[in-house]
C-alpha positions as CSV (number, residue, x, y, z in Angstrom):
1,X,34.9,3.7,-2.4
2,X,35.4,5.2,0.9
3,X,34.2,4.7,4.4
4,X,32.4,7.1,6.7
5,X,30.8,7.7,9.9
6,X,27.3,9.2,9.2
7,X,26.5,12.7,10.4
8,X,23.5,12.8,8.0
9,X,22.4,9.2,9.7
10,X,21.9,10.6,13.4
11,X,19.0,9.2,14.6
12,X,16.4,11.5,16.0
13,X,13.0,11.0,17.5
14,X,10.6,9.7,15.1
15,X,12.7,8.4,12.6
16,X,15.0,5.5,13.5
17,X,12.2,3.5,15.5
18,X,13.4,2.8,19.3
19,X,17.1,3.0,19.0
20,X,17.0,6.6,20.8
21,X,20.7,8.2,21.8
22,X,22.7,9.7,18.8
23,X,24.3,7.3,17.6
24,X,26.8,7.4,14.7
25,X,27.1,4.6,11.8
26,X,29.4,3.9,9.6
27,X,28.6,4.0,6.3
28,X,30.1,3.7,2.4
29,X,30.8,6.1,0.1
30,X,29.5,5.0,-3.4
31,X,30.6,6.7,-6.9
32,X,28.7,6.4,-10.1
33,X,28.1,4.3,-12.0
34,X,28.4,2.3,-9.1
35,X,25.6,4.4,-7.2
36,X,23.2,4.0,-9.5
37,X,23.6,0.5,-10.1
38,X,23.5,-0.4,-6.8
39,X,20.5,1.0,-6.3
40,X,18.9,-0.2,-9.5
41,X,20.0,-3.8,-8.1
42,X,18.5,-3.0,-4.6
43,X,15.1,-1.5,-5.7
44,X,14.4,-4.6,-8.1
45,X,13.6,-1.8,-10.3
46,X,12.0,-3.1,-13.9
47,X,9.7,-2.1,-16.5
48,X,7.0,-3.9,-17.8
49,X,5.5,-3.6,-21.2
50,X,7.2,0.1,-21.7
51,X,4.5,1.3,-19.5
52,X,4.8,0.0,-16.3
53,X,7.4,1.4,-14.0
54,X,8.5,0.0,-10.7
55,X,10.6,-0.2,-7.5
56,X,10.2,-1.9,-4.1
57,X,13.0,-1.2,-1.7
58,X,14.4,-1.9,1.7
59,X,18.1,-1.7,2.2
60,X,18.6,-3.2,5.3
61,X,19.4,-7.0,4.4
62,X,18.6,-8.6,7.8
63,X,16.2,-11.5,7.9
64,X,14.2,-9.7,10.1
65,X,14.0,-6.4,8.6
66,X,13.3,-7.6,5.0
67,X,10.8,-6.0,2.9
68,X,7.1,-6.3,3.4
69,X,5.9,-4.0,0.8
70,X,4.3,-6.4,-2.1
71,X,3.4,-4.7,-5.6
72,X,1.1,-6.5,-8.4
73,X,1.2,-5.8,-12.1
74,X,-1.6,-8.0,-13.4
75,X,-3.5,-7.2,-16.8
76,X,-6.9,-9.0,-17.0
77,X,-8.2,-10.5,-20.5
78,X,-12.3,-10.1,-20.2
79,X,-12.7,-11.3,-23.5
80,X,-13.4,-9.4,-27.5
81,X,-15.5,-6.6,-28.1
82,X,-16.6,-8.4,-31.6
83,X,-14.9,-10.9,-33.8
84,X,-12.7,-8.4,-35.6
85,X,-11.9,-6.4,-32.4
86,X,-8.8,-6.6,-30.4
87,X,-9.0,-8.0,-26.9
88,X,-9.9,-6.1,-24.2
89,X,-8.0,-6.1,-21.7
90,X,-8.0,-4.4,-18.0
91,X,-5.2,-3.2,-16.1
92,X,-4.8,-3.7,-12.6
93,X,-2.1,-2.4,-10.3
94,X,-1.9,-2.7,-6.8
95,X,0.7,-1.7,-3.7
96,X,0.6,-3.9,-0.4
97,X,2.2,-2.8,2.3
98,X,2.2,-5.7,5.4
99,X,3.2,-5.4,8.7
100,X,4.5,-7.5,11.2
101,X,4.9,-10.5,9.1
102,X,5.0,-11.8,5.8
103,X,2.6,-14.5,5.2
104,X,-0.9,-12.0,5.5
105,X,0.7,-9.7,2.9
106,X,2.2,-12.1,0.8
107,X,-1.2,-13.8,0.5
108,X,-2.9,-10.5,0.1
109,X,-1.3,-9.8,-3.1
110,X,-1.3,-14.0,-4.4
111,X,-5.6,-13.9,-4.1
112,X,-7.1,-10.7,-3.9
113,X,-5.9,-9.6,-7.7
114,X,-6.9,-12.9,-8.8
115,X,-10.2,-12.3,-7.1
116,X,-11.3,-8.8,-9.1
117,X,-10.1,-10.4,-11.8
118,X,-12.9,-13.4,-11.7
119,X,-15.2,-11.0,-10.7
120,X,-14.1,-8.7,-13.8
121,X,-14.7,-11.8,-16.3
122,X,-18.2,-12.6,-14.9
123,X,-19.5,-9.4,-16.1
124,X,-20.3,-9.6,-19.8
125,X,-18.0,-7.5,-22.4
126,X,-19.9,-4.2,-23.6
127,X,-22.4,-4.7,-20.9
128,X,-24.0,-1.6,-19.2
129,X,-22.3,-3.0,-16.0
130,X,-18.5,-3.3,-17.6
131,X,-18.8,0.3,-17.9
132,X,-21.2,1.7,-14.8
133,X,-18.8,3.2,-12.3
134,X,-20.7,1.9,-9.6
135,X,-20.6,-1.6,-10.2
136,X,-16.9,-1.6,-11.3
137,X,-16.8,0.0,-7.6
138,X,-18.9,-2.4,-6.0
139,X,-17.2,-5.2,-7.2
140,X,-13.6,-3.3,-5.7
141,X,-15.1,-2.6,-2.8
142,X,-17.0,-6.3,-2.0
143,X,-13.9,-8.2,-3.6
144,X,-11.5,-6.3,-0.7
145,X,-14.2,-6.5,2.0
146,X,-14.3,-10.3,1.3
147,X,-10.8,-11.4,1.3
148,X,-10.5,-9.4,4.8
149,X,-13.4,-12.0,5.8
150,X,-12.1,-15.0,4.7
151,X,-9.0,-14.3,7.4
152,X,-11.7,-14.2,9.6
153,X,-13.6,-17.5,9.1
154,X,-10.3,-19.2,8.2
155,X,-9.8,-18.8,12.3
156,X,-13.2,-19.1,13.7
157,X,-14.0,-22.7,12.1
158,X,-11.7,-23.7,14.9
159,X,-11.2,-21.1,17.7
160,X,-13.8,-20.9,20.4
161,X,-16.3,-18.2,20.6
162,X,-15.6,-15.1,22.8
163,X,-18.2,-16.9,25.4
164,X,-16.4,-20.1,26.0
165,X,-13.5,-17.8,25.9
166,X,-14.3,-16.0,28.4
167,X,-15.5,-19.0,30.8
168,X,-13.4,-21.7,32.1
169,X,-15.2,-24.1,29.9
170,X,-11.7,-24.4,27.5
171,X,-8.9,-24.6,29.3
172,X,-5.5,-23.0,28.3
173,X,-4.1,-26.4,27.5
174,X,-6.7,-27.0,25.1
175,X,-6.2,-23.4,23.8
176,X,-2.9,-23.6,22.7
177,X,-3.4,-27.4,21.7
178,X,-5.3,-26.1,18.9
179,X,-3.8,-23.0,17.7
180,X,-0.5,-24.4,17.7
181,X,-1.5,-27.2,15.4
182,X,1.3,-27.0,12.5
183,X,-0.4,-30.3,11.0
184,X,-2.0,-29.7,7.8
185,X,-5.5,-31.6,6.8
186,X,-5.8,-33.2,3.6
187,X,-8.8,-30.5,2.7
188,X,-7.1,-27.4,3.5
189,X,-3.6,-25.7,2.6
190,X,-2.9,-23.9,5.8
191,X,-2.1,-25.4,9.7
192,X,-3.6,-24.1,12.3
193,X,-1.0,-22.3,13.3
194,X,-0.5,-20.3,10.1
195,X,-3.7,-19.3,9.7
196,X,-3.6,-17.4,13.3
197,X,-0.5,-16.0,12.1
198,X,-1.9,-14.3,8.7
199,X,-4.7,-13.4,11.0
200,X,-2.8,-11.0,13.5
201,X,-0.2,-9.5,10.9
202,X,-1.7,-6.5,8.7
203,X,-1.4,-5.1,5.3
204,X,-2.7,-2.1,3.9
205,X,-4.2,-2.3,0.0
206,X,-3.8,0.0,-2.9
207,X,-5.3,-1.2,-6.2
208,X,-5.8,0.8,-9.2
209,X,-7.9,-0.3,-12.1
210,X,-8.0,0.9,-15.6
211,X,-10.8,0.3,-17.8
212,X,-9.5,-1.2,-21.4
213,X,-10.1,1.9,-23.5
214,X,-8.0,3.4,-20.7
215,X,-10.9,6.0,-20.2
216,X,-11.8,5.6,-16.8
217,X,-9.6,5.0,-13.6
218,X,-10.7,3.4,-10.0
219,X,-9.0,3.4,-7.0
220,X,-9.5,1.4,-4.4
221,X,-7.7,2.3,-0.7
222,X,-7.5,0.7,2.3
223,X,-4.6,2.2,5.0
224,X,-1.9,4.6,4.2
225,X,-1.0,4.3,0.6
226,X,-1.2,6.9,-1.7
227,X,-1.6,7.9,-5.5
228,X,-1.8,10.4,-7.9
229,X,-2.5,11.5,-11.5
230,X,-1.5,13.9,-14.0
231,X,-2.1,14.9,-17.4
232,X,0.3,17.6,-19.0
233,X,-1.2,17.3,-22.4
234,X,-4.6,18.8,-21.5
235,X,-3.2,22.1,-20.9
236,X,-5.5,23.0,-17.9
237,X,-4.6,19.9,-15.2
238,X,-2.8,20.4,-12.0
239,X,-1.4,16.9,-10.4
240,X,-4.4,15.6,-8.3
241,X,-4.2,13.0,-5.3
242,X,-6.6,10.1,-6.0
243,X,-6.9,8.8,-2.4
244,X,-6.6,10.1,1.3
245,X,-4.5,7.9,3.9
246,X,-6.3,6.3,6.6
247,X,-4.3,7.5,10.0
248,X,-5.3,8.5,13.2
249,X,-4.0,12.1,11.7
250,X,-6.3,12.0,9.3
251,X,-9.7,14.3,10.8
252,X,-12.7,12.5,8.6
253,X,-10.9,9.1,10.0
254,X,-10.6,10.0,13.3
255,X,-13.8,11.0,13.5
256,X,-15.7,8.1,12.2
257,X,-13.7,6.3,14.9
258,X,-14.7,8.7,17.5
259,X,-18.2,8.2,16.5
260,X,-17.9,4.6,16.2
261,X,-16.6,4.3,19.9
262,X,-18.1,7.2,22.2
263,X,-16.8,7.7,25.7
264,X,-13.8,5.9,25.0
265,X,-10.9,8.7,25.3
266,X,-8.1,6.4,24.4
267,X,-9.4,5.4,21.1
268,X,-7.3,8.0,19.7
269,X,-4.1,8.9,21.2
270,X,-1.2,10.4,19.6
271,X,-3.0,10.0,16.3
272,X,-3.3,5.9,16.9
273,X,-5.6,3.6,16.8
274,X,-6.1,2.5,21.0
275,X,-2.6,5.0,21.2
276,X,-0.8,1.9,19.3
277,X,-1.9,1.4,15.4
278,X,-1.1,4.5,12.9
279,X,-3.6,3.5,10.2
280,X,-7.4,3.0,10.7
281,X,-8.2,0.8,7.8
282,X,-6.5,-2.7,7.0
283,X,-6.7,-6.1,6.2
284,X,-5.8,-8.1,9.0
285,X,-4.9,-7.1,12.7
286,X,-7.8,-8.7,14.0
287,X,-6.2,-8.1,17.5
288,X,-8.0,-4.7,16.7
289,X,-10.9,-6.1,15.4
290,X,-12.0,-9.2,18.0
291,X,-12.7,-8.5,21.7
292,X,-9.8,-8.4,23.8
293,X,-10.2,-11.9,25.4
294,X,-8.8,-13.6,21.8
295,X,-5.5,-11.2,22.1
296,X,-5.3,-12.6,25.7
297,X,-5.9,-16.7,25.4
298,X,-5.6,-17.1,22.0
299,X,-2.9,-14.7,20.2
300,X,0.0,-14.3,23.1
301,X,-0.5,-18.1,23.5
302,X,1.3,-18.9,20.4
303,X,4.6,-20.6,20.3
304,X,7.6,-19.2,19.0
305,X,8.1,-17.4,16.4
306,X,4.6,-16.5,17.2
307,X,3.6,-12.8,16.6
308,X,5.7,-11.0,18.9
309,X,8.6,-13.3,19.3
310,X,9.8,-14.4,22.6
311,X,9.5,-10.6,24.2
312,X,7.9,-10.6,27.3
313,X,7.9,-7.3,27.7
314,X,6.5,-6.5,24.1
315,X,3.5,-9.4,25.5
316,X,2.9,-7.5,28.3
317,X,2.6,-4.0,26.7
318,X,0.0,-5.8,24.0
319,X,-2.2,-7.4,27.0
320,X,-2.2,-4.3,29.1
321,X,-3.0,-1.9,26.1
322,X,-5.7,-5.0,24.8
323,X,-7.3,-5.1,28.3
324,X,-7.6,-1.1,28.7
325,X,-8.5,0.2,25.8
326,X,-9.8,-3.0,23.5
327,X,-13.9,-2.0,24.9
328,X,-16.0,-2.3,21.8
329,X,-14.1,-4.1,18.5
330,X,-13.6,-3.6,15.6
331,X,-11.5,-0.6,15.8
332,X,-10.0,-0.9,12.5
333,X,-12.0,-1.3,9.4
334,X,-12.2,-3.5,6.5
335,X,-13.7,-1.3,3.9
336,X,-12.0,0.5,1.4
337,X,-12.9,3.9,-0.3
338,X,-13.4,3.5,-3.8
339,X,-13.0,6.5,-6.2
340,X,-13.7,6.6,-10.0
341,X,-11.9,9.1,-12.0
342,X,-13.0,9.9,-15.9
343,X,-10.4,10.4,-17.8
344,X,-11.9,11.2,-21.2
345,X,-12.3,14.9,-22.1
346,X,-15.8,14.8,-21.6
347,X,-18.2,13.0,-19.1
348,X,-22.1,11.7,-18.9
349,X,-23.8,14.0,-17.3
350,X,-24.4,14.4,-13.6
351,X,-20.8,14.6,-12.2
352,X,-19.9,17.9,-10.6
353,X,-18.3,20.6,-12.4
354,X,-16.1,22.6,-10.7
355,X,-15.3,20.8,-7.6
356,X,-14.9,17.1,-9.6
357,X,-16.6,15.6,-6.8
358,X,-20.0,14.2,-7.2
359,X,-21.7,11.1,-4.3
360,X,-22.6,8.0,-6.3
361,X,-23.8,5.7,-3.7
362,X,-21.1,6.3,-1.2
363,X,-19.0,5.9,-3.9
364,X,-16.9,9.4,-4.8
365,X,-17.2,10.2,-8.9
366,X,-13.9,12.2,-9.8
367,X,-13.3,13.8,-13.0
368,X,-10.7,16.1,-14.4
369,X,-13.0,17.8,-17.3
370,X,-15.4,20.8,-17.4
371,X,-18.6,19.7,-19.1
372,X,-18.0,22.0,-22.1
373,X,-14.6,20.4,-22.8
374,X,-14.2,19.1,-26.3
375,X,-10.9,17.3,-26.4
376,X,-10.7,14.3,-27.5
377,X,-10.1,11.5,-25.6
378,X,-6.8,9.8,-27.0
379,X,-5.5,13.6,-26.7
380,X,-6.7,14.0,-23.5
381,X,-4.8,10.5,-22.4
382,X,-1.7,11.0,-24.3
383,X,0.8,11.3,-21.5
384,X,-1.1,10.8,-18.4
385,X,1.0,9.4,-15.8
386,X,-0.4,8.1,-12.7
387,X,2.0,6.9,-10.1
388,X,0.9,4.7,-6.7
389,X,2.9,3.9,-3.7
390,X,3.7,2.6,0.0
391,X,4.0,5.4,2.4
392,X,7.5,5.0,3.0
393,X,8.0,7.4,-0.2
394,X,6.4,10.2,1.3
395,X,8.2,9.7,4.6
396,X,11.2,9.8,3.1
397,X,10.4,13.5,1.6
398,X,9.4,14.5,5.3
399,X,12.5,13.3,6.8
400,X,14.5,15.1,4.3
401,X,15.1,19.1,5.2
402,X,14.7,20.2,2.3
403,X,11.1,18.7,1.6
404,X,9.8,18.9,5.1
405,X,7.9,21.9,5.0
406,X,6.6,21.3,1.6
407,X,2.7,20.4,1.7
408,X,1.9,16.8,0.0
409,X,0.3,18.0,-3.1
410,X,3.4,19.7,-4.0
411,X,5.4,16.5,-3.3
412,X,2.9,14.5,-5.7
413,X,3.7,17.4,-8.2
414,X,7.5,16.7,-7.8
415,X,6.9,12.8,-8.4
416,X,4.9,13.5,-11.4
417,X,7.0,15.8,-13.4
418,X,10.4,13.2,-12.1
419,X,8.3,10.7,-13.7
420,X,7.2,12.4,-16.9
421,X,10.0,14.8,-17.7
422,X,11.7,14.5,-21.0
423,X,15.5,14.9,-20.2
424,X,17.0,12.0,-17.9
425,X,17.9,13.5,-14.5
426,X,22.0,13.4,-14.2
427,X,21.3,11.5,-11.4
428,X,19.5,8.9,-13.2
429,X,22.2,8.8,-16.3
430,X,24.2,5.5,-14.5
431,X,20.7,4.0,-13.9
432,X,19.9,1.8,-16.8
433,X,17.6,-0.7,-16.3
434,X,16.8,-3.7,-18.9
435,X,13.0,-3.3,-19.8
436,X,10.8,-6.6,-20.3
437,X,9.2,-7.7,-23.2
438,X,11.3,-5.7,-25.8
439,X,10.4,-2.1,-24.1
440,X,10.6,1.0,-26.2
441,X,14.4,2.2,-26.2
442,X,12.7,5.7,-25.1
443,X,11.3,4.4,-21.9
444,X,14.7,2.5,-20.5
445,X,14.7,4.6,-18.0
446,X,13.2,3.4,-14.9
447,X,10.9,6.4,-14.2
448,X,9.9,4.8,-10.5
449,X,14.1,4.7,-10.1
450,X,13.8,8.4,-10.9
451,X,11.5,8.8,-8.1
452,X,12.8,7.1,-5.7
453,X,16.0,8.4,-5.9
454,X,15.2,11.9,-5.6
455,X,13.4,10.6,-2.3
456,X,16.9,9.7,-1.0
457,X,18.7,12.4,-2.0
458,X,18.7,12.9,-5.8
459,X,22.2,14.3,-7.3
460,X,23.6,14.6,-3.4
461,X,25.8,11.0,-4.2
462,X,27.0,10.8,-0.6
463,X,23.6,10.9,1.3
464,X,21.9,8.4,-1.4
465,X,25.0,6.2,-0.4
466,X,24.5,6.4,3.3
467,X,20.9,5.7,3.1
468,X,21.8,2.5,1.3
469,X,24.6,1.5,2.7
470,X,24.7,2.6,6.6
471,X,25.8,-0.3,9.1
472,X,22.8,-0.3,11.3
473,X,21.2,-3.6,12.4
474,X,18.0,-2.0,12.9
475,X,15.9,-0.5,9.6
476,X,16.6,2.9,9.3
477,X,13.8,4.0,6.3
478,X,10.4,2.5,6.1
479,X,9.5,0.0,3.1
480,X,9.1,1.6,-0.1
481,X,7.4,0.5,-3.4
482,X,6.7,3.0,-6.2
483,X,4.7,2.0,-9.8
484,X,4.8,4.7,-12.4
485,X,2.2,3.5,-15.0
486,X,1.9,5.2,-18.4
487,X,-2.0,5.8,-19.4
């Protein structure tokens, strides 16, 4: 091992946070199999059941900078299909990526699974429903939409209303009497206090959901992560994006909020939310989503930790940009597109040809196959790969030169064929990772820890090391979770 200052670690605008100046860090030169291993130990990289790839990594190993993405591999028993019949069984998987805290996100991914999956089981095997893409997306969409309103009531069975906020009828004093409560009541789990907190950090949701037969494919979105699917074996599939972020840079999002909130100029600024939040769609931040009074008596009167620490000068930029801009709430929104993708080689009639697209409801009806396709289905699924992650992925790819021009589709093309090529990259040869549950020799290679290391520089040994291993007390790469899951 060696040590170096980093040249490839210069911070620039836009991609080491506030630091600013240009800065050099020292960082260590890693060989393989040490490289690989290191990384492998750092990503928490596994595979689950042979078909379940994944990663979640942030290499900066300060308290305050540790990792708040959250991935769920949950497989949901709904019962038999008759006596004789094997079980069938659901697969859900689902990316979380939290913000400003730990507690909303970590919940997030504890009860919202757990919640499609009771919802899943109420609905009778071989029903009409189990297999209606619009209920399946219903039941996504409502779950999601739900759990976001429980934060919600969780806080108001005890905070004031916006009225006696507003008056002088509560004082201060009482005010921070009650949201700094840390006791815990015999009939609740949660203080006071921690609910507030889980209230005013974020998360954005991904959740995929595959049908047992592992013939049909929905994906629920909320925020900024992404997926995408491909099938190599059908002969006539390009890799396809499943969802589309929720940013202020998105157009469609910007102007629903624009719409939502007329005459107000500021609503989007720099492609954020009130000029402050990048993504329009979450669970939590109800700073975003209550009137402006709450921010100012009831969120910046926490005690310490609190939300924003002991800043005053990150205080006073919430309040003012609160007080300005915060005219009509909720400015971000609790409700997720659903998409249902078919994934046989032929569909019921009435989804589009052509375009793939067909309106259901609200709800958007994907499919890959022309309506005169006679493949069958387990050909049709041999193969499919369909991989979901955090946005830090992709912002690694744009922060490297030699993927920064590339458009995103192409970049979801790279990830697939990383994740479903035959040969084991060179750079992945050091990178062997135990599989769970007696995983198929053939699949110990972490296909996730392909991806992801491609991201931070592939075969280039001495940038992967200094993105892992740079002395910097600030993070220097966003969060980032991949699952590669096998269909």
């Amino acid at each position: 091992m060696s040590v170096k200052v980093s040249d490839t670690m210069r911070n620039t605008p836009g991609e080491m946070g506030r630091l600013g100046g240009s800065d050099l860090w020292p960082y260590t030169i890693l060989s393989e199999p040490t490289l690989s291993s290191e990384l492998a130990r750092l990503a928490s990289a596994q595979i689950i059941d042979r078909r379940t790839h994944c990663v979640s990594f942030q290499p900066n190993g300060i308290p305050e900078c540790w990792n708040q993405d959250r991935y769920v591999v949950k497989d949901i028993d709904v019962g038999f299909s008759s006596p004789h019949d094997a079980r069938l069984t659901w697969r859900l998987r689902a990316v979380f990526d939290g913000h400003l805290g730990h507690e909303l996100v970590n919940h997030a991914a504890a009860i919202l699974p757990s919640t499609i999956q009771t919802a899943l089981q109420e609905i009778e095997p071989l029903s009409k429903s189990e297999n209606d893409p619009e209920t399946i997306s219903s039941l996504l969409q409502h779950c999601i939409i739900s759990f976001d309103q429980s934060i919600f009531e969780d806080i108001m069975s005890f905070l004031p209303s916006a009225e006696d906020l507003t008056s002088s009828s509560v004082s201060d004093e009482d005010i921070r009497r009650i949201i700094n409560d840390r006791r815990v009541e015999r009939t609740d789990s949660l203080s006071n206090y921690a609910k507030i907190i889980r209230s005013m950090q974020g998360s954005t949701a991904l959740i995929a959901l595959i049908s047992p037969n592992s013939e049909k494919l929905w994906i629920a979105n909320l925020g900024d992560c992404q997926a995408g699917i491909r099938n190599p074996s059908s002969g006539s599939w390009d890799t396809l994006p499943l969802n589309t972020p929720h940013t202020g840079w998105e157009e469609g999002e910007a102007d629903r909020i624009l719409k939502e909130h007329p005459n107000e100029p500021d609503v989007i600024l720099r492609g954020r939310v009130l000029g402050a939040m990048g993504i329009t769609r979450a669970l939590g931040d109800y700073h975003y989503k209550l009137a402006s009074i709450y921010t100012d008596r009831v969120f910046l009167n926490m005690d310490p930790p609190g939300w924003l620490g002991t800043a005053q000068e990150d205080h006073e930029w919430t309040r003012s940009i609160m007080h300005r801009r915060n005219l009509t709430p909720p400015y971000l929104s609790n409700v997720p597109d659903v998409r249902y993708f078919d994934l046989r080689a032929h569909h019921s009639s009435g989804y589009s040809e052509g375009s793939g697209v067909a309106r259901a409801n609200g709800y958007e009806i994907l499919s890959s196959a022309r309506q005169d396709s006679n493949v069958e289905s387990e050909t049709f699924t041999r193969n499919a790969c369909l991989v979901i992650c955090s946005d830090g992925l992709m912002d690694l790819y744009k922060r490297h030169e030699k993927w920064e021009d590339l458009e995103e589709v192409h970049i979801f093309e790279r990830w697939i064929e990383l994740a479903l090529v035959d040969e084991t990259p060179a750079f992945c040869l050091n990178a062997e990772v135990v599989p769970k549950n007696n995983s198929d020799p053939r699949h110990s290679r972490n296909h996730a820890l392909r991806i992801l290391r491609d991201a931070l520089g592939g075969e280039d040994e001495e940038r992967v090391s200094s993105m892992i291993t740079v002395e910097m007390e600030e993070k220097w790469m966003d969060d980032t979770t991949v699952i590669v899951e096998l269909i």
